[in-house]
C-alpha positions in Angstrom: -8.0 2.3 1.4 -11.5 0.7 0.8 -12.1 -2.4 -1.3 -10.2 -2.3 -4.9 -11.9 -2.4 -7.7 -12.6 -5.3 -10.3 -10.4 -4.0 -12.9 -7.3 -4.2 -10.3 -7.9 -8.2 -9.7 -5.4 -8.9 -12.3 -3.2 -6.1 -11.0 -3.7 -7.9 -7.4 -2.8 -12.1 -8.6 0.2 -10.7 -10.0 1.2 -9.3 -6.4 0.3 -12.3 -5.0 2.2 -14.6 -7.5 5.7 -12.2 -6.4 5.0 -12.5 -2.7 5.1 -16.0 -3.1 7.8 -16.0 -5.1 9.6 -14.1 -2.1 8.7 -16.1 -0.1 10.7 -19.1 -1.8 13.6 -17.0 -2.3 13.2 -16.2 1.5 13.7 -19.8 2.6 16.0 -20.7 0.2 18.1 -18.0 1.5 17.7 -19.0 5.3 18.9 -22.7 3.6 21.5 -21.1 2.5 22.8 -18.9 5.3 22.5 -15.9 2.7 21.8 -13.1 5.0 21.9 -9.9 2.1 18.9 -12.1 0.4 17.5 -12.8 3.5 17.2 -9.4 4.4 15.8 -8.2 0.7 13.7 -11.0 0.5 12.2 -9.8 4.0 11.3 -6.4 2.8 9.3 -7.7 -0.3 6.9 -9.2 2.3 6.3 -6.4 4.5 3.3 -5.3 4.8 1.1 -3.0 6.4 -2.0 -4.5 8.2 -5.1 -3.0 9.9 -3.7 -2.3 13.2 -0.6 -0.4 11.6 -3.5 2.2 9.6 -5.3 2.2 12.9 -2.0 3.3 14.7 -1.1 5.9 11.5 -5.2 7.1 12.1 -4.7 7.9 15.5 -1.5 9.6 15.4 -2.7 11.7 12.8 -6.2 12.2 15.1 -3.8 13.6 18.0 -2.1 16.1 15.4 -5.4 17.9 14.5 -5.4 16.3 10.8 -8.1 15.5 9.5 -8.8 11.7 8.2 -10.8 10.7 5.2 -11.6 6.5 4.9 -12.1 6.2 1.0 -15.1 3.6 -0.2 -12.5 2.1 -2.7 -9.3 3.1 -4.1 -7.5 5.8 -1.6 -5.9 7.3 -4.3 -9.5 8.3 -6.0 -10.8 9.7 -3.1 -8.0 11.7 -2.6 -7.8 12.8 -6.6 -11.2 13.9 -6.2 -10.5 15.9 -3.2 -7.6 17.8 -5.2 -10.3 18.2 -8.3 -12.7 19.8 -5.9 -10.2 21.7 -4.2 -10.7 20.8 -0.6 -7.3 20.2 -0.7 -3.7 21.6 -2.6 -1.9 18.1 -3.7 -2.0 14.3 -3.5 0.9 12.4 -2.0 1.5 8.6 -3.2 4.1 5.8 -3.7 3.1 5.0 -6.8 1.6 6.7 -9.9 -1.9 5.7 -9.1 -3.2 9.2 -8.6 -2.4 9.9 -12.1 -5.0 7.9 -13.5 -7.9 9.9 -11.9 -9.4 13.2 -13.0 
């Protein structure tokens, strides 16, 4: 996934403004002893870094399958490479794809 673009800034603040929002709840919940919120506040801050898509690259390079890096938004490239029928579907967590023709 390249650099997002412009239009998704507003889409990316709002992301920011609930991780730190987590983040409270997080400590307030280590305050508190609260280990359910502890443990659901954890999992709203995980996140996949560079060394975790390096890792998912390589593994897929050792299968045979094939890797594209996309110049912006992955789910573009890879709508584009369903349009042109290089390949059958696009998989996704979220309804991203959708949006591209």
């Amino acid at each position: 996934d390249g650099k997002p673009p412009n239009i998704k800034s507003g889409e990316l603040v709002k992301r920011r403004e609930k991780r730190e929002e987590a983040q409270k709840k997080l400590a307030e919940a280590k305050e508190e002893g609260n280990m359910e919120e502890q443990t659901k506040q954890s999992k709203r801050l995980v996140r996949a870094g560079q060394k975790e898509n390096d890792d998912c690259k390589r593994l897929l390079d050792l299968m045979d399958i094939p890797v594209v890096n996309a110049p912006c938004e992955a789910e573009a490239q890879a709508s584009a490479l369903c349009d042109a029928g290089v390949v059958w579907a696009v998989g996704t967590e979220d309804m991203d794809a959708l949006t591209f023709r």
